[in-house]
C-alpha positions, 0 to 999 in steps of 0.5 A: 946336192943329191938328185933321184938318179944318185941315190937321194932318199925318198920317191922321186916325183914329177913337177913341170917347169915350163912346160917340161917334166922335171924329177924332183925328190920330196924335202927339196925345196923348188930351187933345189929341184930346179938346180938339180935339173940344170936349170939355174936361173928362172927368172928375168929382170925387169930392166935388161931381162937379165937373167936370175936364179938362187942368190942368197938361198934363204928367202932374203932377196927376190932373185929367185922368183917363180910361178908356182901353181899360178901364184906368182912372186914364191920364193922358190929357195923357201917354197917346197916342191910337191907332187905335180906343181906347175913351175914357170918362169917370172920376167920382172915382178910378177909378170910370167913369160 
């Protein structure tokens, strides 16, 4: 995965997730530009709080669920990331932290 600091193509911009400042590159899905920050999981079940991130990548499962722009419930490996959304984890279905 390329990221703005390795030479990606296209202007980086800025999203939020959780509240911090994230660099993100246009074309990049959500959970590409969450990955490419470190971040690899957003999301808790609802039993345990065990923690979620990408699994199978192509919107199949809901192991990648974020809050995007106060929707909750976006798959965040089919949603694109663009110009100052505002990302937050989900515990559970639907429920942010």
């Amino acid at each position: 995965m390329r990221t703005p600091e390795d030479g990606g193509t296209g202007r980086a911009f800025e999203v939020t997730f959780d509240g911090r400042p994230v660099k993100a590159l246009p074309g990049r899905t959500v959970a590409a530009v969450l990955w490419a920050a470190g971040v690899t999981s957003w999301r808790t079940t609802r039993d345990g709080g065990r923690p979620r991130g990408v699994f199978c990548g192509i919107g199949v499962c809901f192991d990648c669920l974020v809050t995007v722009n106060d929707r909750p419930n976006q798959r965040a490996c089919l949603v694109p990331a663009r110009p100052g959304d505002v990302i937050r984890t989900q515990e559970g279905t639907g429920h942010e932290n």
